[in-house]
C-alpha positions, 0 to 999 in steps of 0.5 A: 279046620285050621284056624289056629295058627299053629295046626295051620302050619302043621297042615301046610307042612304036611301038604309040602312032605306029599308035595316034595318029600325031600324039602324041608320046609324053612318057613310059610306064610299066607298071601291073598292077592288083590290091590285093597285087601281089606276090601277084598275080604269084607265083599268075600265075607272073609271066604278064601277064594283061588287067589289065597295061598301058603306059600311055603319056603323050603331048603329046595324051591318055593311052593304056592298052596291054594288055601281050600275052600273047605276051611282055611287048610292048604289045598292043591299046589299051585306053583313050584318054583326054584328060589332064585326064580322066585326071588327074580319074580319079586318087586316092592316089598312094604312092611305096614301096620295092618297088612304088608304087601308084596308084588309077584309075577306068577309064571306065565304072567306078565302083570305082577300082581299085589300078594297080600300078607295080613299082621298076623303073618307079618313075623313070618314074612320077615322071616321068609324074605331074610331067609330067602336073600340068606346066601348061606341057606340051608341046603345050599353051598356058598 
């Protein structure tokens, strides 16, 4: 079970290598979607529900990974998009104390949804958006 941060991301990054292993992942995060996250997780007991996910930056696209119910390790893929649709699909990103927050429109929806990044995940955050809006990213010609 991946509760520490690190094997986490070991699993993650191994989920992505069978998902597309020519990518190489950049960097990931974990999301869980909902307005009131706090909320959320106190009425769920603090289970992962389909509505969390990894979401992996990778030199070639962006790949959304349930978080499995068995354990906070990646589950299925989701989602895989290229990183200038995902980029499209973004709305109001806010930094805050205790969990920053960002609205997605999945494919095939029409609302945008509130993904939901806990402080822990904040650096990554960072991270993956300065990355994503890098022109020079890795794998990409200028």
């Amino acid at each position: 079970m991946g509760l520490i941060k690190s094997t986490t991301l070991a699993q993650v990054a191994e989920a992505v290598r069978q998902s597309d292993p020519l990518a190489h992942p950049v960097v990931t995060l974990a999301v869980g979607s909902g307005r009131h996250p706090l909320l959320s997780t106190l009425l769920s007991c603090g289970i992962a529900d389909n509505d969390t996910f990894f979401v992996t930056l990778t030199d070639r696209s962006v790949l959304f990974h349930e978080v499995a119910s068995t354990g906070y390790r990646p589950g299925k893929l989701r989602y895989d998009m290229e990183r200038e649709q995902f980029h499209t699909r973004i709305d109001e990103v806010r930094r805050r104390p205790l969990w920053s927050t960002f609205r997605f429109r999945f494919p095939g929806e029409t609302k945008t949804a509130w993904l939901n990044v806990r402080r822990a995940w904040r650096p990554e955050m960072d991270r993956f958006f300065e990355a994503l809006h890098r022109q020079d990213s890795p794998g990409r010609s200028s």
